[in-house]
C-alpha positions in Angstrom: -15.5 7.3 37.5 -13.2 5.2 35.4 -14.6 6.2 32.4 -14.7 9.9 33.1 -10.9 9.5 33.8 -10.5 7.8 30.5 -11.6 10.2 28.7 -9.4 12.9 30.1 -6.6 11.1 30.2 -3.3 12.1 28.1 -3.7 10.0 24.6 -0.6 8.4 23.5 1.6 9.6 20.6 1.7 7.8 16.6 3.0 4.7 17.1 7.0 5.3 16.0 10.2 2.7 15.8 12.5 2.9 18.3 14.6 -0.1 17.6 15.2 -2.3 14.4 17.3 -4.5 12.0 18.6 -3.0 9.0 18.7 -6.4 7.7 16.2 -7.8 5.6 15.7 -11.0 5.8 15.0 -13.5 2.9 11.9 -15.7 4.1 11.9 -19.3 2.4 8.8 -20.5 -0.1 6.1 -21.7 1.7 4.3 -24.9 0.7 1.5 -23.0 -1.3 1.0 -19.3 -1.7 -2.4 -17.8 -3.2 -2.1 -14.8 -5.5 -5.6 -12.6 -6.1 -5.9 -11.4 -9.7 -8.5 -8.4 -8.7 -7.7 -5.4 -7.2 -9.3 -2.2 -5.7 -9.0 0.4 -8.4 -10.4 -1.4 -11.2 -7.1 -4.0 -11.7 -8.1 -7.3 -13.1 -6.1 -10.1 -14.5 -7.6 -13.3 -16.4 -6.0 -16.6 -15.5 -3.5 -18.2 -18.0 -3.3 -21.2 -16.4 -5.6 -23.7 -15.1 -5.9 -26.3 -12.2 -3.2 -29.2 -12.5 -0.8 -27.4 -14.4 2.8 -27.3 -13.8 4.6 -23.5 -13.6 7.4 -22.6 -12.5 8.5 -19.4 -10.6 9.0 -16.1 -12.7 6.1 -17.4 -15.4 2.8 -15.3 -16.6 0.2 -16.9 -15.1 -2.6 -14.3 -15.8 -3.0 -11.0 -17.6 -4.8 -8.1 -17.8 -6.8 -6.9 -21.2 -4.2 -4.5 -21.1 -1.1 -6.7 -21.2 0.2 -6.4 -17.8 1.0 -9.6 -16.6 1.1 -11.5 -13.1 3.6 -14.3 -12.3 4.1 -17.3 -10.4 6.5 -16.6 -7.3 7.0 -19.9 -6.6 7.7 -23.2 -8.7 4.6 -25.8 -8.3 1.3 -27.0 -9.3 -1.6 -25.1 -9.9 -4.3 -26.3 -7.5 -7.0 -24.7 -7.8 -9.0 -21.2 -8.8 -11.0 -20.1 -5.7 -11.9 -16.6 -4.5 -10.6 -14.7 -1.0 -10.8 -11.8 1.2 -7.8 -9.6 0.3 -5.4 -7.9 2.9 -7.5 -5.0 1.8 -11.0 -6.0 2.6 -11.3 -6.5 -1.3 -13.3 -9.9 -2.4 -11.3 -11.4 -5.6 -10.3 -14.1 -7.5 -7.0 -16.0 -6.6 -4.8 -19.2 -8.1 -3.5 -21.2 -5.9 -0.3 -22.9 -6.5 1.4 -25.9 -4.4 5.0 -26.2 -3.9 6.6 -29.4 -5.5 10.0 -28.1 -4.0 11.5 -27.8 -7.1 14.2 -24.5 -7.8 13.0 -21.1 -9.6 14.1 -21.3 -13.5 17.2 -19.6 -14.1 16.9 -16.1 -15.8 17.7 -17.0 -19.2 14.6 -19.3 -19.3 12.4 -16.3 -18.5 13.8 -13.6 -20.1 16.0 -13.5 -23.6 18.8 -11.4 -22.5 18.5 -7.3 -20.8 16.8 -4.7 -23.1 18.5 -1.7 -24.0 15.8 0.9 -22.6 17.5 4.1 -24.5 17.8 2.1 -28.2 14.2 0.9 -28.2 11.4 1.6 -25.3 8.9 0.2 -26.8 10.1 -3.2 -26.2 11.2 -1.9 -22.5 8.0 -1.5 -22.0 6.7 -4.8 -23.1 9.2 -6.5 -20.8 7.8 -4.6 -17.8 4.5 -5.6 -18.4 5.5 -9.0 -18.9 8.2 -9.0 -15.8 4.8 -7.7 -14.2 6.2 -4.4 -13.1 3.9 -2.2 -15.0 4.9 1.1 -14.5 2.0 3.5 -13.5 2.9 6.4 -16.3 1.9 4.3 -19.6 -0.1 1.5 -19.4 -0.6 1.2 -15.9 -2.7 -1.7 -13.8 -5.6 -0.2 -13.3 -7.8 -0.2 -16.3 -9.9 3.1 -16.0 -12.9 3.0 -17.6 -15.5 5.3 -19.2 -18.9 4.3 -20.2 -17.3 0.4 -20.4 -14.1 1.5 -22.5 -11.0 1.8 -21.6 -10.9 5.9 -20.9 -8.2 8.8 -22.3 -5.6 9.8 -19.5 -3.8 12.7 -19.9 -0.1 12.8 -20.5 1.9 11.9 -17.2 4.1 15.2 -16.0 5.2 13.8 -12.9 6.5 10.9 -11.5 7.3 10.5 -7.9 9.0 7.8 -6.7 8.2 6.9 -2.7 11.8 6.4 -0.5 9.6 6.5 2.8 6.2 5.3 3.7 3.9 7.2 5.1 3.0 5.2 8.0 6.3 5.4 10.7 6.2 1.8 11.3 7.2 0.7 7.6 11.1 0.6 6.8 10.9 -1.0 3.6 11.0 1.8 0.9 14.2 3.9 3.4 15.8 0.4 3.7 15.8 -0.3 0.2 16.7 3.1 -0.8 19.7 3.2 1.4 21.3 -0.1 0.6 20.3 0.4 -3.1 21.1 3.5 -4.2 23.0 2.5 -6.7 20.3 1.2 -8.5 17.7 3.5 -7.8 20.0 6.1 -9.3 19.9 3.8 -12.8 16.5 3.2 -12.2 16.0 6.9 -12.7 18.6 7.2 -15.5 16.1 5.1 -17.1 12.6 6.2 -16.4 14.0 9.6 -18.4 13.9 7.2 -21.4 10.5 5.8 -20.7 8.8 9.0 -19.8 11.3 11.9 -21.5 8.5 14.6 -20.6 7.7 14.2 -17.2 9.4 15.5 -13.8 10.8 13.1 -11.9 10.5 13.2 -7.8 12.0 11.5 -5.5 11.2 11.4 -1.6 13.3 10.4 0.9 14.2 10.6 5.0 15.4 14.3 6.2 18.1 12.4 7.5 19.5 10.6 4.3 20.1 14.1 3.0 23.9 14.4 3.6 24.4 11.1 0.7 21.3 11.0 -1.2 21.8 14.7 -2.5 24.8 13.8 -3.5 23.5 10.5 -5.2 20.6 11.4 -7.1 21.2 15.1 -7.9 20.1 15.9 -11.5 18.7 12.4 -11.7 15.8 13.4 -9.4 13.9 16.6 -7.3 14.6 15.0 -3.6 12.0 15.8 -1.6 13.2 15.2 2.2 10.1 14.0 4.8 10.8 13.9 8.5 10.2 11.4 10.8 6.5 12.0 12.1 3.7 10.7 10.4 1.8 14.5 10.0 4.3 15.0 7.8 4.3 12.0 5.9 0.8 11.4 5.0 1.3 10.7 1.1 -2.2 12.7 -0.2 -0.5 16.0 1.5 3.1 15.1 0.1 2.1 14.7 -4.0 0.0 18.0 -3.6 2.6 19.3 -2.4 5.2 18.5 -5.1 1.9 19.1 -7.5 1.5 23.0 -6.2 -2.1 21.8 -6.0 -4.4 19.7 -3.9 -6.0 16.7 -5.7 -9.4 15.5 -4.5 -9.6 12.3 -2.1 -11.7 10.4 -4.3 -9.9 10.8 -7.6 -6.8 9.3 -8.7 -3.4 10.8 -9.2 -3.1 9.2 -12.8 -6.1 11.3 -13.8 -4.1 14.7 -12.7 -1.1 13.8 -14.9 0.8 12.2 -11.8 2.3 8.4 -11.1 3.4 7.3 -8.1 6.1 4.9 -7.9 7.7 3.1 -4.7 11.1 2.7 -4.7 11.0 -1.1 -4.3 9.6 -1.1 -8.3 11.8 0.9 -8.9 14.9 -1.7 -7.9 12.0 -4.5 -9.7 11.5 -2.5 -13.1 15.4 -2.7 -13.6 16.1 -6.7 -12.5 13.3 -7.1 -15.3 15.0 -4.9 -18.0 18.3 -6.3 -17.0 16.6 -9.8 -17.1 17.3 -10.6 -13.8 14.2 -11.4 -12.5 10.1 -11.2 -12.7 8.1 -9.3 -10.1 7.7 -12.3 -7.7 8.7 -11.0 -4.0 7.9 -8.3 -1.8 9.5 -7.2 1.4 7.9 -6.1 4.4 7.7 -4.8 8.2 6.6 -6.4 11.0 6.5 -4.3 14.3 4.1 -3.8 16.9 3.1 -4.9 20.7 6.1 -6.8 22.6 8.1 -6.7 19.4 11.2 -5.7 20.6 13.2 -4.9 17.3 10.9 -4.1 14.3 12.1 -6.9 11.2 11.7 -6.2 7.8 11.6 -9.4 5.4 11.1 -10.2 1.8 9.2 -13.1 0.7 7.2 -14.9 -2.5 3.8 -13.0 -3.3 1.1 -14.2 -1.6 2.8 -16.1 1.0 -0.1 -16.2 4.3 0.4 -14.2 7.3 1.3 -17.4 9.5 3.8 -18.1 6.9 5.6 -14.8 7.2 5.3 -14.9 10.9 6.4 -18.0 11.5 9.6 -17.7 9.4 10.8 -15.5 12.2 9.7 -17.4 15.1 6.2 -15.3 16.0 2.9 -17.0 16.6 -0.1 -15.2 16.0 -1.9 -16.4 18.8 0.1 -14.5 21.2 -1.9 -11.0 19.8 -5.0 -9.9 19.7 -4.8 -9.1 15.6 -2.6 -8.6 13.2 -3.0 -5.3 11.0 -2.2 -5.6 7.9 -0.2 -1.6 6.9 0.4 0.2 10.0 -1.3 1.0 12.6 -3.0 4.4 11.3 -4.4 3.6 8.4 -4.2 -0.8 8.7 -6.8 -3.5 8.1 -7.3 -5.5 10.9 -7.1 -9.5 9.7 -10.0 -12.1 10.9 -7.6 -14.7 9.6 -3.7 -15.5 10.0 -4.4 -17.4 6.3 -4.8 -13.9 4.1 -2.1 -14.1 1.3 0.2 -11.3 1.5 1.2 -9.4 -1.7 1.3 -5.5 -1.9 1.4 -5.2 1.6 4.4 -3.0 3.1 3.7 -3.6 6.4 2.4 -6.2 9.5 1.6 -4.7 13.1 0.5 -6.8 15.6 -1.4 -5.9 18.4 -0.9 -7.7 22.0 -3.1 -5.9 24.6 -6.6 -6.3 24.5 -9.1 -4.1 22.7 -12.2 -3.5 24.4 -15.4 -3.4 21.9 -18.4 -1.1 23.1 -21.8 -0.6 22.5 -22.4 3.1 22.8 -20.5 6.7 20.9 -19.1 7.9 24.0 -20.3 11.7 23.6 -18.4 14.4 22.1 -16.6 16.6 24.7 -16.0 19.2 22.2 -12.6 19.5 23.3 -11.2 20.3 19.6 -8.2 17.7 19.4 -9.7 16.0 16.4 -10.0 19.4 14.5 -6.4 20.7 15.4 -4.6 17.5 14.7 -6.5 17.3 11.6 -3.7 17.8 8.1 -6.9 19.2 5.7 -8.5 21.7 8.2 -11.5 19.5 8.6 -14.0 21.2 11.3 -14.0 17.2 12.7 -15.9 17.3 15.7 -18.5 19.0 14.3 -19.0 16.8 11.0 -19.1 14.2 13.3 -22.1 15.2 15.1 -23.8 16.0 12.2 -23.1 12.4 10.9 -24.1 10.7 14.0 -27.4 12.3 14.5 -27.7 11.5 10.0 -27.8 15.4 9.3 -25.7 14.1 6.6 -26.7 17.5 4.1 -25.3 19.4 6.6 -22.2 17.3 7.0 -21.3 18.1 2.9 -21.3 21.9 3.5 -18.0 21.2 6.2 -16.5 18.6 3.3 -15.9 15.5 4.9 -14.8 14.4 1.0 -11.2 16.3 2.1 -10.8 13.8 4.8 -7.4 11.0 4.0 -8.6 9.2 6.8 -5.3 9.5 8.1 -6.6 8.4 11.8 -4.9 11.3 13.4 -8.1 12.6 14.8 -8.8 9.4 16.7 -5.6 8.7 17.7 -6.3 12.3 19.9 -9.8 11.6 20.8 -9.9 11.3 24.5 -13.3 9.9 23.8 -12.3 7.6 21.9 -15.2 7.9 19.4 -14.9 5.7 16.0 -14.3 9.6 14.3 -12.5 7.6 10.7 -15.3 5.4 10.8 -18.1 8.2 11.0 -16.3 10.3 8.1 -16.1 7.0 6.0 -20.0 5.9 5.9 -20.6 9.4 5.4 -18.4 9.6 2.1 -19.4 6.4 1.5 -23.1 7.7 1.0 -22.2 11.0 -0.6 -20.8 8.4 -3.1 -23.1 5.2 -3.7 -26.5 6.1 -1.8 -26.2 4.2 1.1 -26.8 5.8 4.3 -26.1 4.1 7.7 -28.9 4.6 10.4 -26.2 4.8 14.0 -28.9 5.0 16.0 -30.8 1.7 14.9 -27.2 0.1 13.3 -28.8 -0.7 10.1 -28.5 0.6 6.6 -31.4 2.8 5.7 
C-alpha cells in the first residue's frame, strides 16, 4: 500500500534557493591540490613540469598542442603525476602539487606589463592562452579532430556570454555579474577587438534588467532568463539566440557559436591587464539542511573536503555530495575529487533508497508534458526498457538535454535520464544494455 501511495503522491518542485549570502568567500590554499590535464570534449594538456620541481602559483605547468596553457594555483612542489576520476566521471591524468606555504609570485613576475588588446590582438591572444583563459572563439581548448588532424571550424558569429546558470542552485555567474559589472562591460569592449565579426550575447536574471540594460547596452544583446530552471536550460537558450536548434550531440563551436561564462570573462581581462593567471574558481554549495546557500572561490583543484571544510561542513553528515546541481549533478563516491570547472556543490542529507526493480510505467504523461524538446518520454522509455531500441530512434531520443525534468515528475520514480542515456549511448558507440539481465549485450 505504501508503494501504491508513493507513486501517486504530489512530486516536489526543482530544487530552488530561498536564502543566501551575496558574499563570496575567499577559501585559503589547501596543503595540496591535484589539477587533471584531460577533459571530456577532446581537451588535453602535456605536463611541463615533472615530479620534485618547484612552481610557484600563476606558472604554465602544462600545455596543449594548441598552446593553451594550464597553471599552477598554488605555490609548492610537484609531487607526483598520477591519474583520477574527474568531478565529471572523466578518467584523466593529473599533477599533483604540495604546498610549501610559500606566497603566490607577484604579477610582474608572471606577466610583462597589460597588453593593449585594440593595438595588437594577436599578442592578446597569446597572453590568454598563456594566462590559461583560452577563449572558445579562436583557438579554443578543445582540439577537434578529423581523421587525427586538427579539423577546420567555421568562423565564430556568436558569442554568448552566460550571467546565470542553468541549474537554480548556482549563484556564481549572477553574483559575479552583479558586483562586476564594471568589468564585464570592458570585458565586452574588448572581445569586439578579438572577434570584430561576431554578435555578442549576453544573458542575464529577469530581475537585473532595470541596471544591466543600462550597463551593457550597445556593448551586448541582453538576453533576460527567469528564475525557473525550464527556462534556463542552456541547449534551449543558445537556440534560441541562434534562431535555430543545434543537435544534442554536436558542439556549438561547430555551428559558428562560443559560449562564454561570465566568470572568464572577469579572468580574460585580469590576464590582459596582467593581473593574474587563471588559477581560482568560485562556487555554490547548497542543498539538504543548508540553511543559507554559500558561494566561495578557491585554488583549482582544491578536494571537496577542502572546500567543505573551509566553511565549517563535514561531509559525513550527507548522504553524497553532487558535484553541479541537482538536475543535471554527478554524484561523488569520494569527498577527495579535485574541484576545478565545477560551478556548483549540493549535498544531499536524507537518505536515498536504491531498488531492484523499474517500477512500471503508469502512463500518466508528466514526463512528456514537462519535457522542453517535445520528447514523447514515456513511450521511448518503454521501448528502451523492453530493447526495442529501432523503434525508440523513430521518437528521437537524440533531442533529449537530459535535463532531468521528466524524473523529477515521475511519480514512479523510474530512472527515465538514465534509460534515454544508454539508449543514445548505443545509437552512438554500439553498445546496447540488456535491462532485463543488467548486462551489456
Amino acid at each position: 500500500m505504501q508503494g501504491l501511495l508513493n507513486i501517486f503522491r504530489k512530486k516536489t518542485l526543482v530544487p530552488q534557493l530561498t536564502n543566501f549570502d551575496p558574499e563570496i568567500r575567499q577559501i585559503a590554499d589547501p596543503d595540496h591540490v591535484t589539477i587533471p590535464l584531460d577533459y571530456p570534449g577532446k581537451v588535453r594538456y602535456k605536463p611541463t613540469v615533472k615530479p620534485g620541481d618547484q612552481v610557484y602559483k600563476g606558472q604554465v605547468i602544462a600545455k596543449s598542442r594548441i598552446g593553451n596553457c594550464v597553471c599552477a594555483s598554488i605555490s609548492g612542489t610537484v609531487k607526483e603525476m598520477t591519474s583520477i576520476w574527474t568531478a565529471q566521471s572523466f578518467h584523466s591524468p593529473a599533477i599533483v602539487i604540495e604546498n610549501d606555504g610559500n606566497q603566490s609570485s607577484s604579477p610582474e613576475k608572471i606577466f610583462d606589463g597589460p597588453v593593449d588588446v585594440q593595438g595588437d590582438p594577436e599578442a592578446a591572444m597569446a597572453r590568454l592562452r598563456t594566462a590559461g583563459v583560452a577563449p572558445p572563439w579562436s583557438l579554443s581548448g578543445r582540439e577537434y579532430e578529423k581523421d587525427g588532424e586538427l579539423a577546420q571550424l567555421p568562423p565564430v558569429k556568436t558569442i554568448v556570454i552566460t550571467g546565470i546558470r542553468q541549474e537554480t542552485t548556482i549563484l556564481t555567474s549572477q553574483l559575479l555579474l552583479e558586483q562586476n559589472a564594471d568589468k564585464v562591460a570592458d570585458g565586452l569592449k574588448r572581445i569586439v577587438y578579438l572577434a570584430p565579426d561576431a554578435k555578442i550575447c549576453l544573458t542575464a536574471p529577469e530581475d537585473s534588467r532595470s541596471w544591466a540594460e543600462a550597463k551593457f547596452q550597445g556593448l551586448a544583446e541582453v538576453e533576460y532568463l527567469p528564475e525557473n530552471y525550464l527556462g534556463r536550460i542552456e541547449r534551449e537558450v543558445i537556440s534560441r539566440i541562434h534562431g535555430q536548434r543545434i543537435p544534442n550531440r554536436e558542439s556549438y563551436r561547430f555551428h559558428g557559436i562560443a559560449v562564454l561564462d561570465v566568470e572568464y570573462l572577469i579572468a580574460m581581462v585580469d590576464a590582459l591587464d596582467g593581473v593574474a593567471p587563471l588559477t581560482q574558481k568560485c562556487l555554490t554549495i547548497s542543498g539538504s539542511n543548508i540553511d543559507r546557500a554559500i558561494t566561495v572561490r578557491f585554488p583549482l583543484g582544491s578536494s571537496i573536503k577542502h572546500v567543505l571544510a573551509s566553511q565549517g561542513l563535514d561531509i559525513s553528515s550527507y548522504t553524497r555530495p553532487v558535484v553541479g546541481g541537482p538536475m543535471m549533478g554527478f554524484a561523488q563516491y569520494s569527498d577527495t575529487t579535485p574541484l576545478t570547472y565545477n560551478n556548483g556543490l549540493f549535498l544531499i542529507a536524507e537518505d536515498v533508497t536504491p531498488f531492484d526493480s523499474m517500477a512500471p510505467c503508469i502512463n500518466c504523461g508528466r514526463c512528456t508534458r514537462i519535457c522542453p524538446v517535445d520528447i514523447q518520454v514515456h513511450m521511448v522509455n518503454r521501448m528502451i526498457e523492453y530493447g526495442q531500441l529501432d523503434s525508440a530512434r523513430t521518437l528521437h531520443p537524440d533531442a533529449c538535454h537530459e535535463c532531468g525534468l521528466c524524473a523529477n515528475v515521475c511519480p514512479a520514480e523510474r530512472p527515465i535520464v538514465q534509460l534515454l542515456h544508454f539508449c543514445n549511448h548505443e545509437m552512438v558507440h554500439g553498445e546496447r544494455y540488456n535491462w532485463i539481465t543488467g548486462d551489456n549485450s
